[in-house]
LUMFI-969298 format. One record per residue (C-alpha): residue in one letter; z, y, x. Coordinates in steps of 0.05 Angstrom, whole numbers, padded with zeros to 5 digits, always signed. Each point is the difference from the previous one (the first is absolute). Layout:
! LUMFI-969298
AZYX
...
***
This chain:
! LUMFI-969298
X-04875+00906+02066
X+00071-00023-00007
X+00035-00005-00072
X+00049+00045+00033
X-00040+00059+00043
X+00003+00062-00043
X-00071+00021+00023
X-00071-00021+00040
X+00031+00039+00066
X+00046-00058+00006
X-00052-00053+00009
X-00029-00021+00063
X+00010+00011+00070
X+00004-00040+00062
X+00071+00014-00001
X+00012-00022-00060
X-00039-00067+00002
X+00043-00015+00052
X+00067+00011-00030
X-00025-00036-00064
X-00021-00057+00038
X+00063-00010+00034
X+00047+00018-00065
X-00051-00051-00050
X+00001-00056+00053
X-00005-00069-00025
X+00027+00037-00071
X-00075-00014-00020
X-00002-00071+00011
X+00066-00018-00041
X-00009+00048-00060
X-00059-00043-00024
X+00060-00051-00014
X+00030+00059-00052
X-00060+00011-00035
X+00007-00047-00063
X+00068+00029-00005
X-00012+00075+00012
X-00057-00015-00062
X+00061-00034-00040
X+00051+00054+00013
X-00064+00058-00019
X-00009-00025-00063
X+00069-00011-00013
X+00021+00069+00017
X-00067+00029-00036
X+00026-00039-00069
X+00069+00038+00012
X-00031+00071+00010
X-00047-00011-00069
X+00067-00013-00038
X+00038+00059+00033
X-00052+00049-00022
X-00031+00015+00075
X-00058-00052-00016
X-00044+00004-00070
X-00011-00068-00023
X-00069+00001+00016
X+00011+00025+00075
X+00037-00059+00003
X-00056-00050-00029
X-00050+00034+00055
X+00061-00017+00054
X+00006-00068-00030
X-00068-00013-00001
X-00004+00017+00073
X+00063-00030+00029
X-00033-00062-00027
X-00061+00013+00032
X+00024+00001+00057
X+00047-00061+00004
X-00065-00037-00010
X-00021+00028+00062
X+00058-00021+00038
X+00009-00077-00034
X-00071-00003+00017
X+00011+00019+00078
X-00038+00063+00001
X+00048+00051+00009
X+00009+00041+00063
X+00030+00056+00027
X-00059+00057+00010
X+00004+00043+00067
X+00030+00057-00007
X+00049-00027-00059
X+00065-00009+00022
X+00035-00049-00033
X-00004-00045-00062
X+00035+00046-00048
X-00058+00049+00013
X-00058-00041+00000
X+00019-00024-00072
X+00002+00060-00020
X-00055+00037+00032
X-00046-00063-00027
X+00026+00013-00069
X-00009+00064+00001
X-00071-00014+00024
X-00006-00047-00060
X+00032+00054-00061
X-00007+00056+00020
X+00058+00050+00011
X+00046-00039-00043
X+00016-00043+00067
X+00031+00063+00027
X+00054-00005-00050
X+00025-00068+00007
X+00046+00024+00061
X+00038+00037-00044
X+00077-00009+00012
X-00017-00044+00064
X+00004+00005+00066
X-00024-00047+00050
X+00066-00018+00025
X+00014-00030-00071
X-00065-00034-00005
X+00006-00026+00079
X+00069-00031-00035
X-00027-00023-00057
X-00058-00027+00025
X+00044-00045+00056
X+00046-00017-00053
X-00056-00030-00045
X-00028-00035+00070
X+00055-00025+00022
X+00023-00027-00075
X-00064-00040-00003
X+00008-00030+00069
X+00061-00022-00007
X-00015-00031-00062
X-00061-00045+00036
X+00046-00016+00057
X+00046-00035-00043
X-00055-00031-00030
X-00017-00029+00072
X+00071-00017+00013
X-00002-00037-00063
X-00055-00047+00025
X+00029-00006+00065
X+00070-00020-00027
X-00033-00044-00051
X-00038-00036+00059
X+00064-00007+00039
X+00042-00031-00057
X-00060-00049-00012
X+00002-00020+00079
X+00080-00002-00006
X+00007-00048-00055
X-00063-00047+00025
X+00029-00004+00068
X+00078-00002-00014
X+00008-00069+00025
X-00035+00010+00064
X+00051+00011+00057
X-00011+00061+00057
X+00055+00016+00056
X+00038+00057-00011
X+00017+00048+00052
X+00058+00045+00016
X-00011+00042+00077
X-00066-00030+00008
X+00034-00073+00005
X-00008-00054-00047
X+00063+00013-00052
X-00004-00053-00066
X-00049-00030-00040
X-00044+00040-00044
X-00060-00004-00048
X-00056+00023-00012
X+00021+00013-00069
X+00055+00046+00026
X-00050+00040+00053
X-00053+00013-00059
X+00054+00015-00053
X+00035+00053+00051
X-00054+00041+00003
X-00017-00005-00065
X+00078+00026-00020
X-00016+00053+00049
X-00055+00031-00037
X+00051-00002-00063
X+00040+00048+00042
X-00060+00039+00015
X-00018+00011-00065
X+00070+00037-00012
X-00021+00050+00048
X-00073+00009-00039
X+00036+00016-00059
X+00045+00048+00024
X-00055+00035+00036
X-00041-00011-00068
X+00054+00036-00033
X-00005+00056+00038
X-00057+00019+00005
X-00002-00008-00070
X+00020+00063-00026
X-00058+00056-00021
X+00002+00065+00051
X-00055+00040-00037
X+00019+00058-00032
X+00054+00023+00068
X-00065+00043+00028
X+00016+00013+00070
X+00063-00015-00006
X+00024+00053-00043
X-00024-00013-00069
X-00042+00046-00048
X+00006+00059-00044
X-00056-00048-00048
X+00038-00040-00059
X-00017-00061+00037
X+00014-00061-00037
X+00026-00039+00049
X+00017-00049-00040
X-00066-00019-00035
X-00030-00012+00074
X+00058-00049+00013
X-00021-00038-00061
X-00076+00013+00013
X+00001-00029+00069
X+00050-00056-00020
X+00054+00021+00056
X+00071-00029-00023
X+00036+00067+00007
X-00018+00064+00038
X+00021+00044+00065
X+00046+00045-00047
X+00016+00054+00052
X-00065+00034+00022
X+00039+00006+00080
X+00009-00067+00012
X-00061-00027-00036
X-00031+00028+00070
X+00052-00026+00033
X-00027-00070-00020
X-00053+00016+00041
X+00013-00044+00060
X+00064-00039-00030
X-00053-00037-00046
X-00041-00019+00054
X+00061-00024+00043
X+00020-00044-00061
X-00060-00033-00009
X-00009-00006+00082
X+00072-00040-00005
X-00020-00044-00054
X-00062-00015+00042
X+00040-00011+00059
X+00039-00055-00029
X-00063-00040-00021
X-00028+00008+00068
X+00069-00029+00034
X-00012-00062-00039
X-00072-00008+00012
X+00018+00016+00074
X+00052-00048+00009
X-00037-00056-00032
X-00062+00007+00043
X+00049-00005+00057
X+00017-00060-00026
X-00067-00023-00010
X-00024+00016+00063
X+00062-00043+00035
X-00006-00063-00043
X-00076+00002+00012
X+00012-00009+00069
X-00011-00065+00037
X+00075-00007+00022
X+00016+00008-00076
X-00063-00020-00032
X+00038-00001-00072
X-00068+00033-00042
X-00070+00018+00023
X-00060+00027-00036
X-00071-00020-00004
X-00038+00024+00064
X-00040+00047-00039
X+00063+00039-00013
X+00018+00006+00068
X-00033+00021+00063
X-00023-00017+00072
X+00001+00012+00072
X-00057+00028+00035
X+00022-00052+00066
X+00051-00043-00031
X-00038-00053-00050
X+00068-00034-00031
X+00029+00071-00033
X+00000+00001-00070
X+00038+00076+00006
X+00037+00033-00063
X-00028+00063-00001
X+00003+00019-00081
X+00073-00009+00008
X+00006+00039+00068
X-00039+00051-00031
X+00047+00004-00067
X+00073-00001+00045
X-00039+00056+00038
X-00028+00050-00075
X+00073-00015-00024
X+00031+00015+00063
X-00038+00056-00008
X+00021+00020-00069
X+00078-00014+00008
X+00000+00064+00049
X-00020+00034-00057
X+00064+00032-00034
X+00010+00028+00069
X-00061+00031+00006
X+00002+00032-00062
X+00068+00020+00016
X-00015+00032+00060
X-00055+00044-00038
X+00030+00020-00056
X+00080+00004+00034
X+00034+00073+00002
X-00050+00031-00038
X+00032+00053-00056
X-00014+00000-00072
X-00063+00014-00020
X-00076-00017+00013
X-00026-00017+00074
X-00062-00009+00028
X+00030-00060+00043
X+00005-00032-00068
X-00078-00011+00005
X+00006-00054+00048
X+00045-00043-00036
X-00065-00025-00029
X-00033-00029+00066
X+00064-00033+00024
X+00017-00030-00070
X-00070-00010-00033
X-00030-00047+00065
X+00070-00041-00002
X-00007-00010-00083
X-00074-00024+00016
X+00014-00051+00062
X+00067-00035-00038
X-00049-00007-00063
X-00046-00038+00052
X+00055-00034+00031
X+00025-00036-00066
X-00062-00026-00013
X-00017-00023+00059
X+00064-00045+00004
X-00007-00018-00064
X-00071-00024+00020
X+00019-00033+00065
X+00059-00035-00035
X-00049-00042-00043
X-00020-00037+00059
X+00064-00017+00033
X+00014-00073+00021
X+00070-00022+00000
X+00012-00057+00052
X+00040-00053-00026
X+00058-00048+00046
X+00013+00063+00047
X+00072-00017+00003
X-00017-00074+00020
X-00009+00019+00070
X+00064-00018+00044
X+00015+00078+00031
X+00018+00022-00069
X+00058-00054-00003
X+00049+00063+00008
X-00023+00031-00063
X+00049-00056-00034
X+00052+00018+00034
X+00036+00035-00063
X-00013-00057-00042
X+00038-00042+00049
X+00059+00046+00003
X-00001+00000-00079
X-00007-00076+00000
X+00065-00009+00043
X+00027+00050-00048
X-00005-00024-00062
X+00031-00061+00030
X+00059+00040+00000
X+00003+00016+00071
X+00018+00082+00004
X-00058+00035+00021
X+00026+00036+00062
X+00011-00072+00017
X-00073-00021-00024
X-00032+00055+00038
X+00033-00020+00069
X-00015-00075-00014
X-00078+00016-00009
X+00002+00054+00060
X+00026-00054+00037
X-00058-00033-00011
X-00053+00045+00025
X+00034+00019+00058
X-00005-00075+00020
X-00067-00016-00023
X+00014-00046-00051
X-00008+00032-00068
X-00040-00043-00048
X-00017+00016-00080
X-00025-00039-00054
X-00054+00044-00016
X-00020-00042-00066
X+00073+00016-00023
X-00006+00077+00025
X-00067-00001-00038
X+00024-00019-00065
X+00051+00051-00006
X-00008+00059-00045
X+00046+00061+00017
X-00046+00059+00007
X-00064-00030+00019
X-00014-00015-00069
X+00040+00060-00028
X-00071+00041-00004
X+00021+00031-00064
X-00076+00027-00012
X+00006+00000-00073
X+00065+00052+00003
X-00039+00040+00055
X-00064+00004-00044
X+00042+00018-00061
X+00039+00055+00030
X-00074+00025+00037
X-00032+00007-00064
X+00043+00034-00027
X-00005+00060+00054
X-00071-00001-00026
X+00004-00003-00071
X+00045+00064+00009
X-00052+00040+00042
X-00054-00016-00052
X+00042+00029-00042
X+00008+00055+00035
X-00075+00011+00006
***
């Protein structure tokens, strides 16, 4: 029986079977992930009943007592949704109950399960972002180590496709490493957005109960709360579509460097390469030493950055007020949150066994890369540089350009300008302030 049917007549039918199967879905699979929360946000608003009066202080040691119970159950990977229980909200309680005694019944008291759905997904999502930047941190840590131990080492840059100026190594690690700084921005205002306690709005319209709204903030250690009961369920959706942006922007960076990966690793290039055991085979062709991890990781963050779309396409046009579309924010946003978790750590991973090769810019066709040095030479010769430019284009066009590539080598300018220590400064920083906004 449903928390919700009124009466045994309700319950089964084939009719009925069907519609719930088609309205639970995948719902099942993806509520597991709320269960440590749901358990959190219980107890929390079980404490705040006891001190209003609607709890006696030793209805709320039996909740306690069970709440805790059951989190063991679920750190220690035996908890499941039972048939016939629809959701997580329920089977908490309906297993608590089953523990105490009628005393479970009265836990939902000034809840509804649109606030707890919110809650819950707040608490989830709070968590997660919180280990993502964890995994950023690693990666960006990796990629300032790889920056600074390979500044020196010279890579052609490219502008169209075609071989632009001289680069580094340095630079290409440090890039992406400053790109995750940016990232980060957009994890912390998602983090602070979701950040703020719904319980308490009901389903959307508050409670007649003295709800202390404020204890529950404190209690569950949100920074501030939803204060108008409406558009706490308006968050429903926008949250999601927050976090799915921050994600997005992680998985544009880990997308456009395993581009890059995948180009340099080819034989034309043949900048890096990994040890074979990282890569993979062909079934006919016995040379290919194939990047499929970072074909696989463009394609999951491909993947993710249609995201904010997709969410916004659900939950677009729809008025104030609880939906039922809302219920499959979880399957598009909870998979995504899952894969770019994987995704960090397997570059991070792959990224410890990168070789660098050294004297790339020794060979002959990259001779035009020097090209701007030349102009700058004739330059700061005092020859104007409209003047320089023409003298150097001249040049090409008849196929005698030269460079003194031990000259070009030695100078600085931005190839040593890696700046790592500034960039790690200002990135900690971003996470000092979300710890302290745990």
């Amino acid at each position: 029986m449903k928390l919700w049917q009124k009466n045994e007549l309700e319950v089964s039918s084939d009719i009925q079977n069907k519609i719930e199967e088609f309205t639970v879905g995948s719902d099942k699979i993806w509520d597991v992930y709320l269960a440590k929360a749901d358990v959190k946000g219980s107890l929390a608003h079980a404490c705040m009943l006891s001190e209003i009066g609607l709890l006696t202080k030793d209805e709320f040691l039996l909740i306690e007592e069970g709440l805790k119970e059951i989190e063991v159950i679920i750190d220690n990977g035996d908890f499941i949704l039972e048939d016939g229980v629809e959701d997580v909200h329920s089977q908490i309680e309906v297993m608590l109950t089953r523990m105490k005694g009628e005393v479970g019944k009265k836990v939902h008291s000034g809840r509804s399960r649109n606030d707890q759905s919110l809650l819950d997904i707040k608490l989830f999502l709070k968590q997660e972002l919180i280990e993502l930047s964890g995994l950023m941190k690693t990666l960006f840590d990796q990629l300032q180590q790889l920056s600074e131990e390979h500044k020196d080492l010279l890579l052609p840059g490219y502008t169209h496709m075609q071989l632009a100026m001289q680069s580094s190594f340095g630079l290409w690690f440090g890039a992406y490493a400053e790109s995750l700084d940016d990232d980060l921005e957009f994890m912390m205002a998602a983090y602070n957005v979701v950040n703020k306690n719904p319980l308490g709005s009901g389903a959307g319209y508050g409670s007649s109960f003295p709800l202390n709204r404020t204890q529950t903030t404190e209690l569950l250690e949100f920074e501030s709360m939803n204060y108008n009961v409406v558009y706490a369920q308006m968050t429903r959706g926008k949250s999601e579509k927050m976090v799915a942006m921050a994600l997005s922007t992680v998985a544009a960076t880990l997308s456009k460097m395993s581009m890059d990966v995948c180009l340099y690793m080819n034989q034309n290039f043949g900048f890096i390469s990994f040890p074979s055991e990282l890569t993979t085979g062909s079934s006919i062709m016995p040379h290919k030493k194939n990047p499929d991890v970072f074909e696989l990781i463009r394609a999951k963050c491909n993947r993710i950055q249609a995201l904010p779309n997709e969410l916004t396409l659900l939950t677009n046009n729809l008025p104030s007020g609880y939906h039922r579309d809302m219920q499959l924010t979880k399957e598009c946003l909870f998979p995504a949150i899952l894969e770019l978790k994987k995704s960090l750590e397997m570059t991070a991973f792959m990224l410890q066994n990168i070789k660098v090769k050294s004297g790339i810019l020794e060979n002959e066709q990259y001779d035009s890369l020097f090209s701007v040095e030349a102009v700058n030479g004739l330059v700061l010769s005092g020859i104007p540089f409209r003047d320089a430019y023409k003298i150097i284009a001249q040049q090409f066009e008849e196929n005698n350009f030269t460079t003194n590539k031990g000259i070009e080598h030695s100078h600085e300018g931005s190839i040593g300008n890696l700046c790592t220590e500034k960039i790690k400064e200002r990135f900690y920083e971003k996470l000092a302030l979300l710890d302290s906004r745990r």
